[in-house]
C-alpha positions in Angstrom: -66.3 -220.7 -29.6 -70.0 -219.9 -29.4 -71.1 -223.3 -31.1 -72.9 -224.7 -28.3 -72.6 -227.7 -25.7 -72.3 -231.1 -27.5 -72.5 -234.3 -24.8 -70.7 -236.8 -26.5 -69.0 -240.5 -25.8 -66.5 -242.3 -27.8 -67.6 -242.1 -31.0 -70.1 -239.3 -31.1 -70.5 -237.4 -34.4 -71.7 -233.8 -33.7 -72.3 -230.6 -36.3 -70.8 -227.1 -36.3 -72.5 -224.2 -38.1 -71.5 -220.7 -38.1 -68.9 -218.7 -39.2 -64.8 -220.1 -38.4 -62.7 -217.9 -37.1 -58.8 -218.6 -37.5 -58.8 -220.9 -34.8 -61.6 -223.1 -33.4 -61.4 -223.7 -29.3 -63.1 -226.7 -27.7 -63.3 -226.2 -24.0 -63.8 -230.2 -22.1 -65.5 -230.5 -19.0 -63.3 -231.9 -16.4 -60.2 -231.4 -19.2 -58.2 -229.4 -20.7 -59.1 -227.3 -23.5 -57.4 -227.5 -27.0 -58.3 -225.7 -30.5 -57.0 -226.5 -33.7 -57.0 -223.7 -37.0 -60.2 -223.3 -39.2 -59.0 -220.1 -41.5 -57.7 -222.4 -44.5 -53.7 -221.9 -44.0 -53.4 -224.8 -43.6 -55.4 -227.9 -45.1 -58.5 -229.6 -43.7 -59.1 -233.0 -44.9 -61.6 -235.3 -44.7 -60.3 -238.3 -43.3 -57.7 -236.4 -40.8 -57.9 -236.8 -37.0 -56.9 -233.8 -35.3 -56.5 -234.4 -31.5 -59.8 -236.1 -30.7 -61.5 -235.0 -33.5 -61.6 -236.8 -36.9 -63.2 -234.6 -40.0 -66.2 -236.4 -41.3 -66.8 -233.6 -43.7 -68.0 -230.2 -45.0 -70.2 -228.6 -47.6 -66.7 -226.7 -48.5 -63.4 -228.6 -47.0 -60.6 -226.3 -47.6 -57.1 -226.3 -49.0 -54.2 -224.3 -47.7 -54.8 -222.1 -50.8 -58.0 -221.0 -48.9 -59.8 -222.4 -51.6 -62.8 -225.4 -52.1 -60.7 -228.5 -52.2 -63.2 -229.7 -54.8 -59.9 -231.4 -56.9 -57.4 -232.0 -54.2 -58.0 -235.4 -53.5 -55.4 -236.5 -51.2 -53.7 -240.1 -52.8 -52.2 -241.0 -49.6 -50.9 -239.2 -46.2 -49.9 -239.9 -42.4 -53.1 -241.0 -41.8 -53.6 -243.3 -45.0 -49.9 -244.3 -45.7 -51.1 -246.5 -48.3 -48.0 -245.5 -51.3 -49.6 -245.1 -54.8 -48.9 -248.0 -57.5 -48.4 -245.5 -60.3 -48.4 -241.5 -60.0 -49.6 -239.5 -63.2 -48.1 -236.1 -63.4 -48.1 -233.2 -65.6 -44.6 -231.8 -66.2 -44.3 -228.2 -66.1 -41.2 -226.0 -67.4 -41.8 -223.6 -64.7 -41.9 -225.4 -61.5 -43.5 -224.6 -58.2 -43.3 -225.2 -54.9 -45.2 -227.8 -53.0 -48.0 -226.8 -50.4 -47.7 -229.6 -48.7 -44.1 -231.1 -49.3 -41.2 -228.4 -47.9 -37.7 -228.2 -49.3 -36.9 -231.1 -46.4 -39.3 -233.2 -48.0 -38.8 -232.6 -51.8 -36.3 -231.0 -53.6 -37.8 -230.5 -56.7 -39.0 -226.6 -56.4 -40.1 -223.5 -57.9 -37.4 -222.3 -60.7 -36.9 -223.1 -64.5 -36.7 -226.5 -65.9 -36.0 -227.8 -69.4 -39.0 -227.0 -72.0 -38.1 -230.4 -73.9 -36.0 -233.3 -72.1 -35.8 -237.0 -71.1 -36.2 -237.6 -67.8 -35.4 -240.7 -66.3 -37.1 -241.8 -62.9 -37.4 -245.7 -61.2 -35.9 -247.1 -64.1 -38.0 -245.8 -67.0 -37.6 -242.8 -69.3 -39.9 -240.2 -70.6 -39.2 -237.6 -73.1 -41.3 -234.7 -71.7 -42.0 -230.9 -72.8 -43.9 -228.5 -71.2 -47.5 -229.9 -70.6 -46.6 -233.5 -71.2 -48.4 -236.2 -69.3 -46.9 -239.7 -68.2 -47.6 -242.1 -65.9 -44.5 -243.4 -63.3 -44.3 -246.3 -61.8 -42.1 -248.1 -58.8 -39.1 -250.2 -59.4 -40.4 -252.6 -56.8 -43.6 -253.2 -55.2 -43.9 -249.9 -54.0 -41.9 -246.5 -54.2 -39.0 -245.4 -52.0 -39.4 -242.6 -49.5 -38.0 -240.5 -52.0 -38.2 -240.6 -56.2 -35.4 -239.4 -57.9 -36.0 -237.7 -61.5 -33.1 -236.8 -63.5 -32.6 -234.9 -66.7 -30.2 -236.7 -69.5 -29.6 -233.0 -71.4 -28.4 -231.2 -68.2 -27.0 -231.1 -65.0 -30.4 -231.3 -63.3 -32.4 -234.0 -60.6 -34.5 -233.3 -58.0 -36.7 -235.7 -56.0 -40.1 -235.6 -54.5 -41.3 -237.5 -51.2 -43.4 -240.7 -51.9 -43.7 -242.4 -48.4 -46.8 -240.7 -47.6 -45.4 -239.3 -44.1 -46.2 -235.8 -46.2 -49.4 -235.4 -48.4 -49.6 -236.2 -52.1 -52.3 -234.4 -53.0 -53.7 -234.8 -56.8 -53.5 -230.7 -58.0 -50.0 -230.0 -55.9 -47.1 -229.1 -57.8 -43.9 -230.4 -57.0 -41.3 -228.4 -58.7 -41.8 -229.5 -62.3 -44.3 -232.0 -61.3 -48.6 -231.2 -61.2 -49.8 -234.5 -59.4 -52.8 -235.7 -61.3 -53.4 -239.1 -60.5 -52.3 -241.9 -57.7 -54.8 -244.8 -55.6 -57.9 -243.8 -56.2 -57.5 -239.9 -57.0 -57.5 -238.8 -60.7 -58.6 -235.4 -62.5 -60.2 -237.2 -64.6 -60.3 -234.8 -67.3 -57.1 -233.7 -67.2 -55.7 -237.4 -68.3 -55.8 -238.3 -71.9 -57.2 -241.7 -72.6 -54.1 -243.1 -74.0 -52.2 -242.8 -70.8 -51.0 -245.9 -69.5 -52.9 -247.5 -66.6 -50.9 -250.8 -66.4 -47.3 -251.3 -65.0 -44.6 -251.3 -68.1 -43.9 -255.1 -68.6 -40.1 -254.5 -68.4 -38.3 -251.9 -66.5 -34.6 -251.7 -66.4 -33.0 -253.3 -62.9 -30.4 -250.6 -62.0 -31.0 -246.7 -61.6 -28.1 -244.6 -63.6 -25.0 -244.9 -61.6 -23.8 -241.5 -62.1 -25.7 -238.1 -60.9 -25.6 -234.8 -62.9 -24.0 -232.2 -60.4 -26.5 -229.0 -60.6 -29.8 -228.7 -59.9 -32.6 -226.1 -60.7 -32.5 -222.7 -59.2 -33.2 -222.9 -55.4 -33.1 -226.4 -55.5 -31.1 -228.6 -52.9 -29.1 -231.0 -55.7 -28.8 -234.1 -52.6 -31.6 -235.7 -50.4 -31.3 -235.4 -46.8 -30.0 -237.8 -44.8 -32.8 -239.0 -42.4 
């Protein structure tokens, strides 16, 4: 794509400068050629091997927002599936959807949520209103594929996807859910100093046995089944 001619062995690092087009094409000598997308639709990470290539870094890595991904540090993904020990979210009456968990992967969406509620989620319970900050934490030793968050004032749960086989990106919304800390990713000013950093000592062993049957506006109220 007008870059130049790199020689490189297992290994190599190599620079390109200039302007990106929507798509980058890398043409191998003796090989096939193969391209991957450079316009910022999609995210490029740091960290992420795409094909041959793994992304070292850039003065401006970019989200799928188009945007500097100055304060979307990615907590864990395919590549790192390392699963968080506690996620601190922001919860949000109007929810959003994900840009990097679809409605396959998380059914907690865009749509209106409660302004003032308890939510319960792996065994512990928050009362939340719009703008509130807590801290969740697994059951176990680690979280589920899926975390389930229900509502004890309405007919409302939703679940987001916390095996890392999508990104959780510190910044995303998920539905009701602004993901502001998890590993070693915070927005550090965006988390009050009294939020908990440590496990609660005692968590109750059973999740409710009964689920409310409604869910928010264009929000699937099950989880898939694979």
């Amino acid at each position: 794509d007008g870059f130049g001619d790199f020689d490189v062995s297992d290994g190599d690092t190599f620079v390109l400068n200039g302007h990106f087009g929507a798509e980058t094409t890398f043409e191998i000598e003796d090989s096939d050629s193969c391209m991957f997308h450079t316009s910022c639709s999609v995210p490029l990470v740091a960290g992420d091997q795409i094909g041959p290539f793994l992304i070292l870094g850039s003065d401006e890595i970019c989200s799928s927002g188009g945007e500097e991904e100055d304060s979307e540090c990615v907590i864990c993904d395919e590549s790192n599936k390392v699963r968080p020990e506690f996620l601190t979210v922001r919860y949000h009456a109007d929810g959003a959807n994900s840009k990097y968990q679809n409605e396959n992967k998380a059914s907690c969406r865009s749509g209106s949520y409660p302004n003032q509620s308890t939510i319960t989620a792996e065994g512990q319970t928050f009362d939340v209103s719009d703008g509130e900050i807590f801290s969740l934490y697994p059951r176990g030793d680690r979280f589920d594929a899926e975390t389930d968050f229900t509502w004890s004032d309405s007919n409302t749960e939703c679940y987001i996807h916390t095996s890392c086989s999508v990104p959780l990106v510190v910044g995303d919304r998920i539905g009701p859910f602004e993901i502001l800390a998890g590993n070693d990713c915070e927005i550090s000013s965006e988390i009050p100093s009294q939020t908990p950093s440590a496990a609660p000592s005692m968590m109750p062993s059973e999740k409710p046995s009964t689920q409310p049957s409604g869910s928010p506006s264009g929000s699937p109220s099950g989880s898939p089944s694979g």
